[in-house]
C-alpha positions as CSV (number, residue, x, y, z in Angstrom):
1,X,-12.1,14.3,13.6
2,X,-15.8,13.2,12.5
3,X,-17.8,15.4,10.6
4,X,-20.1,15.9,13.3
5,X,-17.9,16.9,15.8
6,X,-16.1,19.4,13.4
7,X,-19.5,21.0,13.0
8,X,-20.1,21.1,16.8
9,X,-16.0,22.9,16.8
10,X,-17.3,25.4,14.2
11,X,-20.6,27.0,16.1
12,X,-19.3,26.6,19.3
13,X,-15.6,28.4,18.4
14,X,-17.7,31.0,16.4
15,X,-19.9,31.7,19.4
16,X,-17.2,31.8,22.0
17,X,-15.9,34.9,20.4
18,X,-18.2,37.5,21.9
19,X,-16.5,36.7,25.0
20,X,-13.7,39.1,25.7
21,X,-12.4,37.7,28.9
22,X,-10.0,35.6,27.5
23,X,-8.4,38.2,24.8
24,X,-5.9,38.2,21.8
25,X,-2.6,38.9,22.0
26,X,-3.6,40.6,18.7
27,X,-1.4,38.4,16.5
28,X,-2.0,38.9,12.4
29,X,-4.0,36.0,10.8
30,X,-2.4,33.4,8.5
31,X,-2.7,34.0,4.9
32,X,-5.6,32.9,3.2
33,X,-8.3,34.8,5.3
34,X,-9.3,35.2,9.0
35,X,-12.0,31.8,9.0
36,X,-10.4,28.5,10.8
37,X,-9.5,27.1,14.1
38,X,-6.1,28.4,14.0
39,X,-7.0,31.7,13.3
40,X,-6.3,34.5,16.3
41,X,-8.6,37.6,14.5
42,X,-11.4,34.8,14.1
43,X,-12.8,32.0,16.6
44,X,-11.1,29.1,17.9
45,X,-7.4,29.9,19.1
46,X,-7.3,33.1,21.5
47,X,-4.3,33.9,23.0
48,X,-3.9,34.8,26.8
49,X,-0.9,35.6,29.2
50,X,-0.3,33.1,32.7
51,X,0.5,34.4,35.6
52,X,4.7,34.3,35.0
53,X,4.0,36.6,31.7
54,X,3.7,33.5,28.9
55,X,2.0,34.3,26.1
56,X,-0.4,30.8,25.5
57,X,-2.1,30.0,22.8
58,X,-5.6,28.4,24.0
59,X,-8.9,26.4,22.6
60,X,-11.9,28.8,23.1
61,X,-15.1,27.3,22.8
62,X,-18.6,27.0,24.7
63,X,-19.6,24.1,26.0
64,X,-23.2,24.9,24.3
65,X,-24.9,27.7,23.1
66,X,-28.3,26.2,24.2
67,X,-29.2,29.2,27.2
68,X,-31.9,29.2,29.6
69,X,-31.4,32.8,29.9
70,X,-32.8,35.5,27.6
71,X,-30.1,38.4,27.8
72,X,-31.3,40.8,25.2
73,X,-27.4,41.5,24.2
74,X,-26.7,38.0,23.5
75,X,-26.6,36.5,20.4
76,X,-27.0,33.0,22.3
77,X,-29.7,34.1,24.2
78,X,-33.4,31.6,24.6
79,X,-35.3,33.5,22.0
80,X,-32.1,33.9,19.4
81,X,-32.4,32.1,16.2
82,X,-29.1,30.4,15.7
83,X,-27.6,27.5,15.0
84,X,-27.3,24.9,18.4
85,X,-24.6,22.6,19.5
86,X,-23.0,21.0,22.6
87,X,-20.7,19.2,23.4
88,X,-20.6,16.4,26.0
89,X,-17.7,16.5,28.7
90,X,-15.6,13.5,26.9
91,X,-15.7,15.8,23.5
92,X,-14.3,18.7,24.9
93,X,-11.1,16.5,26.8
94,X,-10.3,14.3,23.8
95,X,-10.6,17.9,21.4
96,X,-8.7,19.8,24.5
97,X,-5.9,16.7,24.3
98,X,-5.8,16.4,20.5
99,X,-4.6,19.5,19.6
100,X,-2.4,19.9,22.5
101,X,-0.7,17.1,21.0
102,X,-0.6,18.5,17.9
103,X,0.9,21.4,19.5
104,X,-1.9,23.7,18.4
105,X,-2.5,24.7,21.9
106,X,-1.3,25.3,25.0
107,X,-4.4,25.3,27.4
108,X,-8.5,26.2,27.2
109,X,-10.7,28.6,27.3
110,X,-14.2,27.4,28.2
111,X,-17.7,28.8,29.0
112,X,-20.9,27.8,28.1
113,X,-24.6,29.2,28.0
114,X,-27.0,27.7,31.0
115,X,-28.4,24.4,30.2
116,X,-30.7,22.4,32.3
117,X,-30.0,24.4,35.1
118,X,-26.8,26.4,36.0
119,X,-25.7,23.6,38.4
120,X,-25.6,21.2,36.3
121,X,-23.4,23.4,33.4
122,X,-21.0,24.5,36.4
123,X,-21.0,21.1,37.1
124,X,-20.0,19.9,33.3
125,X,-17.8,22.2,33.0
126,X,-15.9,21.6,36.0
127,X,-15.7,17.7,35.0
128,X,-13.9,18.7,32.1
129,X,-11.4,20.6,33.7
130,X,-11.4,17.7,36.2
131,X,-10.9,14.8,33.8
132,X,-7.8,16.8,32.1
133,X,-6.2,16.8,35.3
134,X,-6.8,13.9,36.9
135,X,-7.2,11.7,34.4
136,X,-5.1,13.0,31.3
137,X,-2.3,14.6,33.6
138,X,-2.7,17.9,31.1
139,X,-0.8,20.5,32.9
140,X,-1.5,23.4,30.4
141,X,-3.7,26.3,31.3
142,X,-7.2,26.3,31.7
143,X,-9.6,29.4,32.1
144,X,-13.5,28.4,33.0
145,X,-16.1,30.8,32.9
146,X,-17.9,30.6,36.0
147,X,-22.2,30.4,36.8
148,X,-23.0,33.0,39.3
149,X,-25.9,31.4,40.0
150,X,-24.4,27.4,40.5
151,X,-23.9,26.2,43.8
152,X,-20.8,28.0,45.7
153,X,-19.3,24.3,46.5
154,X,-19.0,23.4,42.2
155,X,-17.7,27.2,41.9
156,X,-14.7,26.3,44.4
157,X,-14.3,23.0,43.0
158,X,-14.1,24.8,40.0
159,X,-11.3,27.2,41.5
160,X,-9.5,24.0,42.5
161,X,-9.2,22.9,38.4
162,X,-8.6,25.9,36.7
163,X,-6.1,28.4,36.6
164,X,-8.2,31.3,36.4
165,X,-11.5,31.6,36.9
166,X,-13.8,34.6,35.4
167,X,-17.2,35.9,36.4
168,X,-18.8,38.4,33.7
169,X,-21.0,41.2,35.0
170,X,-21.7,42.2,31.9
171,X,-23.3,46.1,32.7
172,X,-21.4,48.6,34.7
173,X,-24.8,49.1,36.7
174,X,-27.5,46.6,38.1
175,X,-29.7,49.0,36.4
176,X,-29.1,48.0,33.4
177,X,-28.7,44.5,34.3
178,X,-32.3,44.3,35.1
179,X,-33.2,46.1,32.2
180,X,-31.2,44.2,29.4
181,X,-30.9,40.8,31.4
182,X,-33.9,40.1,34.2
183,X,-32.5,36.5,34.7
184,X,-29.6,37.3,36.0
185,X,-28.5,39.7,39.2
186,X,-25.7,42.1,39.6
187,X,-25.8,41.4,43.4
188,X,-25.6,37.9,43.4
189,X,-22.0,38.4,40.4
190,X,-20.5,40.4,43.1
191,X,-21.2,38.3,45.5
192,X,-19.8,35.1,44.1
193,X,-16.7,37.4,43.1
194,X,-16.1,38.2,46.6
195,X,-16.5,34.4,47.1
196,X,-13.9,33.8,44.9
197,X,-11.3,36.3,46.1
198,X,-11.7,35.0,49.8
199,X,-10.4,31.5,48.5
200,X,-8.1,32.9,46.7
201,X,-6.6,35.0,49.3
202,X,-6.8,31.7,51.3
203,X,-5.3,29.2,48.9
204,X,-2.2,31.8,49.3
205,X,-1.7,32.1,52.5
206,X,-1.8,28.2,53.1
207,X,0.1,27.6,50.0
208,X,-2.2,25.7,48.3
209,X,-3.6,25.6,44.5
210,X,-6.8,27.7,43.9
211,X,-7.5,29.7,40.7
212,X,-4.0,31.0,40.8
213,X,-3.9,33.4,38.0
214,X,-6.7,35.1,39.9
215,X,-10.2,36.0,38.4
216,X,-11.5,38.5,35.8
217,X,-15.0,39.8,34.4
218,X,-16.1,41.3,31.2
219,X,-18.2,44.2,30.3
220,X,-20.2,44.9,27.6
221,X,-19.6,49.1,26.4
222,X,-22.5,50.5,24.5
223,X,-25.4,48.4,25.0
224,X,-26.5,50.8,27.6
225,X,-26.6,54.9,28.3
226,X,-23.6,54.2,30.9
227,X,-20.7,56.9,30.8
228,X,-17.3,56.0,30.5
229,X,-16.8,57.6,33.9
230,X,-19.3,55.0,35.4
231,X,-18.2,52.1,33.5
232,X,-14.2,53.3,34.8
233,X,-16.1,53.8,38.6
234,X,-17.6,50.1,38.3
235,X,-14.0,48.7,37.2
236,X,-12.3,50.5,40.0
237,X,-14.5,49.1,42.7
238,X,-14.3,45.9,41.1
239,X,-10.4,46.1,41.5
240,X,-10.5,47.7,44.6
241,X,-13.4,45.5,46.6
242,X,-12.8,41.6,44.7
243,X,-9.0,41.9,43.6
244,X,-9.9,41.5,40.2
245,X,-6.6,41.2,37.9
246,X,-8.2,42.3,35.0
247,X,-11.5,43.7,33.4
248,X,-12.3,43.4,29.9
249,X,-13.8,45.7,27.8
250,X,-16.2,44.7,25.2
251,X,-17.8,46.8,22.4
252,X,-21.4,46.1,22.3
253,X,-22.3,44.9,18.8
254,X,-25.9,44.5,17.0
255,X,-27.4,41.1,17.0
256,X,-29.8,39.7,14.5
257,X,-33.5,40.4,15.8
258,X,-32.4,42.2,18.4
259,X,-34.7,44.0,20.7
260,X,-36.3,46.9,20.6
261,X,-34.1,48.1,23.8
262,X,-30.9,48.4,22.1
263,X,-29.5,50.9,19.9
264,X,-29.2,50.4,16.6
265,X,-25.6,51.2,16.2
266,X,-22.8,50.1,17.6
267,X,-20.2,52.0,19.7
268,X,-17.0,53.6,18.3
269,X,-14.6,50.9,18.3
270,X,-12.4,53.9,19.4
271,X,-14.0,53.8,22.6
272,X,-13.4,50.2,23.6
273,X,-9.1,51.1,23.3
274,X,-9.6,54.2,25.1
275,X,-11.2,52.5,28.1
276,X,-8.4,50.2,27.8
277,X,-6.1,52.7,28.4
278,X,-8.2,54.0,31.0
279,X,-8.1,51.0,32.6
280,X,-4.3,50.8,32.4
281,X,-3.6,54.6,33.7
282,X,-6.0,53.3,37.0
283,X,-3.8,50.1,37.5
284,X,0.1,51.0,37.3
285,X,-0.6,54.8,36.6
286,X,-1.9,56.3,40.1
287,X,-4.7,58.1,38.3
288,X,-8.5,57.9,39.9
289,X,-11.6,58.0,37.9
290,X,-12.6,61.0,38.1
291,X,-8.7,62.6,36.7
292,X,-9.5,60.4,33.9
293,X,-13.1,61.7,33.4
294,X,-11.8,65.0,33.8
295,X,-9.7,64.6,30.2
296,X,-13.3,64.2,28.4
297,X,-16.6,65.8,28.6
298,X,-19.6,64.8,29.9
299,X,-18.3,61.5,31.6
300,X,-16.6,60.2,27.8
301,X,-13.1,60.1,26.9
302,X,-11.6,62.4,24.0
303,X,-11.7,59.8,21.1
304,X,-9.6,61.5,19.7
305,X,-6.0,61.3,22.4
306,X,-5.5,58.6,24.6
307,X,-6.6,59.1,28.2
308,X,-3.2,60.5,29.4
309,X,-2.6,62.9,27.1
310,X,-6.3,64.1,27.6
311,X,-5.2,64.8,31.2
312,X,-2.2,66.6,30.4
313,X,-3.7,68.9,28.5
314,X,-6.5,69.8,30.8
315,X,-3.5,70.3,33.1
316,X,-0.9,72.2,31.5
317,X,-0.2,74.5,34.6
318,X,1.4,71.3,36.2
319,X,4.1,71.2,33.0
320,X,7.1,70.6,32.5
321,X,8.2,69.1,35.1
322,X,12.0,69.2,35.5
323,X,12.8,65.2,35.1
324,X,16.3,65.5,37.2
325,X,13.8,66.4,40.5
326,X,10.4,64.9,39.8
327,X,8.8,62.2,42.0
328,X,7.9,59.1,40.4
329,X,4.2,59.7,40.7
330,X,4.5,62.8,38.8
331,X,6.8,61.4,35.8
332,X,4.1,58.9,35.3
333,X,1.6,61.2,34.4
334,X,4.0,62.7,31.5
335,X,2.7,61.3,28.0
336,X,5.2,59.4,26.4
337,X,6.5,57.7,29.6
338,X,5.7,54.8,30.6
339,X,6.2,53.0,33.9
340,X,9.4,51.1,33.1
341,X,10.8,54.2,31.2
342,X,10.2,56.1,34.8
343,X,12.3,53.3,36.9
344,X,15.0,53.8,34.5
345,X,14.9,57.4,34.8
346,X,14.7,57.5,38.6
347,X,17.6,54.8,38.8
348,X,20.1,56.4,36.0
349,X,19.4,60.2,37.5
350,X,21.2,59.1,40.7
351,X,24.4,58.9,39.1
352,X,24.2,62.4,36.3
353,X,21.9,64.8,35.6
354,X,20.1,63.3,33.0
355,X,20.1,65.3,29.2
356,X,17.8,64.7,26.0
357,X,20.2,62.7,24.5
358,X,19.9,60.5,27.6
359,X,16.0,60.4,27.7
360,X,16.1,58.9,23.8
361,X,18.2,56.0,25.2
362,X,15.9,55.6,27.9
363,X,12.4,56.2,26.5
364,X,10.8,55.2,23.3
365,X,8.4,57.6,23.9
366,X,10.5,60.7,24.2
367,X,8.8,62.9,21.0
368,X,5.7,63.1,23.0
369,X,7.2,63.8,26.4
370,X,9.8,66.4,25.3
371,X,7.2,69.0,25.5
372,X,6.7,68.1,28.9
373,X,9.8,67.9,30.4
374,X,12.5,70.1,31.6
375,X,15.9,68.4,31.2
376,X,20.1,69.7,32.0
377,X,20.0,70.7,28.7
378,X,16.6,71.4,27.8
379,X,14.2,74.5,29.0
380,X,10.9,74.8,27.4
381,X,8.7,77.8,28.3
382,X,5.2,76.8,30.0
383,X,2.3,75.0,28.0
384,X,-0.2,77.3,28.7
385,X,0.5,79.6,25.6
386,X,0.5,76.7,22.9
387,X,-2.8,75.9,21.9
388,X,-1.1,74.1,19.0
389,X,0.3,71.2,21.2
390,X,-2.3,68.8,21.0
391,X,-2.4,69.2,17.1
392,X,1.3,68.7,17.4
393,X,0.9,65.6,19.6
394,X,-1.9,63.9,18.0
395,X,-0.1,60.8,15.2
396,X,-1.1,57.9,14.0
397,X,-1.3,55.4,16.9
398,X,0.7,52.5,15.6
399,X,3.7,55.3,15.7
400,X,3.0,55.9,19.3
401,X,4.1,53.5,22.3
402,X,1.4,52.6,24.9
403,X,2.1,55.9,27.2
């Protein structure tokens, strides 16, 4: 690899980072520091899951960070002062090809800020994903980051490339869309997302290829006055309304001459997992927005207990719940269980009345439920007298399983 193009590989991994649509399996970095292409807590390889549950390993990178746009948020935005690069469509196949045959990587991840116009960067971007196929015969996975604005006939042609496509609204509210970035418009994003889920939904009932690990969308937390409660309200309609599979959360961070619009400060990073776990009790959990809401004040989670265990504890009068009798939509909302831990309970209580002993076999979670839970052999008294319990509860998170 030239000199040149190893340049073009180092600003245009580095500024693919801020994009959390394409997340890290959260893998430790090699020794030596987090810098380089093969690092998974820098820029370069991210790692994302395909639709049958693989973990891959995948080139992230922009196409350029030239933008037309002037998103006040982004660090690539018109008026930023950074280092510029592109790359042409040939670069980004032979780079894409290279290290898949080096067995660096398993697919790509590619967006790109607007140049020209946002035809012609949909348009790039598709050739690349294109050319791999067609003319390389690269089976591996590919994620493209899609321009609400392009043309609706190079975003299907798109859908027809990659494996998953991804549309990033960016602002849980079109108020602050038009406040933080006038360019772009929160109606048209939903509109191209609904675009996308009706060929989707197509492509499956004729059996045919079309963005098959679905689409997703990121959102940007703390750039703006928005609640958790409304950002959780603008993921829940996005599932709900477009069949998104996933929404990423991304903690706002300061920029370099930023404007005068955005705080100073960034987020808790705290707040980012929380809404994660948010977003996970709304999924598999059965949980609305407004239960969730309901553990927290003013519209934010507790930062300091995940989202369940907020719940619970507002909600002591519904504990314990006898685990021998209790529906499966109750036994999710127990902290400490998680889903697959509450199919193993509800299969292996059909044959004995289950015990502690047999909730430790079943549940890594079980020192957080047991307060919860009335068992054969097990009888606690009623929450509601034991202030003490969240105290109790509250450990260091990498003790604690997911829920």
């Amino acid at each position: 690899m030239d000199d040149a193009l190893l340049d073009k590989l180092g600003i245009l991994a580095d500024a693919a980072k801020y994009d959390a649509s394409c997340a890290s399996s959260g893998a430790k970095g090699r020794k030596g520091g987090a810098a380089g292409l093969g690092s998974t807590t820098g820029a370069g390889i991210c790692h994302a899951y395909t639709p049958d549950g693989r973990c891959v390993s995948l080139l992230k990178i922009l196409l350029t960070n030239y933008c037309l746009f002037d998103c006040a948020y982004c660090i690539n935005r018109r008026s930023s002062n950074v280092r510029r690069a592109r790359f042409s469509v040939a670069e980004v196949v032979a780079l894409t090809i290279g290290f898949y045959k080096r067995n660096c990587i398993e697919g790509l991840f590619l967006s790109s800020g607007i140049i020209r116009s946002p035809d012609h960067t949909m348009e790039q971007m598709m050739l690349v994903a294109k050319t791999l196929r067609q003319e390389h015969g690269f089976a591996g996975y590919i994620h493209l980051k899609t321009i609400p604005e392009a043309s609706p006939w190079l975003i299907e042609q798109a859908g027809l490339w990659a494996d998953r496509l991804s549309i990033n609204l960016e602002l849980p509210s079109d108020r602050s869309l038009e406040q933080l970035a006038p360019e772009k418009d929160g109606a048209n994003i939903k509109a191209v997302m609904g675009q996308v889920n009706e060929r989707i939904t197509e492509a499956k009932e004729e059996r045919r290829r079309f963005s098959p690990a679905g689409q997703s969308t990121q959102m940007i937390v703390g750039a703006d006055a928005a609640t958790d409660q409304s950002v959780l309200q603008t993921s829940s309609t996005l599932y709900g309304r477009y069949g998104l599979r996933r929404v990423y959360y991304s903690a706002f961070s300061p920029i370099p001459e930023a404007s005068a619009v955005l705080p100073v400060k960034p987020p808790p990073l705290q707040r980012e997992n929380r809404l994660y776990q948010a977003d996970w009790l709304l999924r598999y959990y059965g949980f609305t927005v407004e239960e969730i809401a309901e553990g927290g004040e003013g519209g934010m989670l507790d930062l300091g207990i995940d989202p369940k265990l907020a719940w619970a504890l507002k909600n002591r009068h519904r504990f314990p719940v006898d685990v021998n009798r209790a529906d499966r939509e109750l036994l999710l909302r127990v902290p400490g269980l998680g889903a697959r831990a509450v199919d193993k309970i509800l299969e292996a209580r059909r044959h004995t009345r289950l015990r502690m002993e047999d909730l430790g076999r079943l549940s890594a979670g079980l020192k957080r439920a047991r307060p919860f839970l009335i068992t054969a052999d097990h009888h606690p008294g009623g929450l509601t007298d034991r202030p003490d319990l969240r105290q109790r509860l509250v450990v260091p998170a990498q003790q604690l399983s997911l829920f």
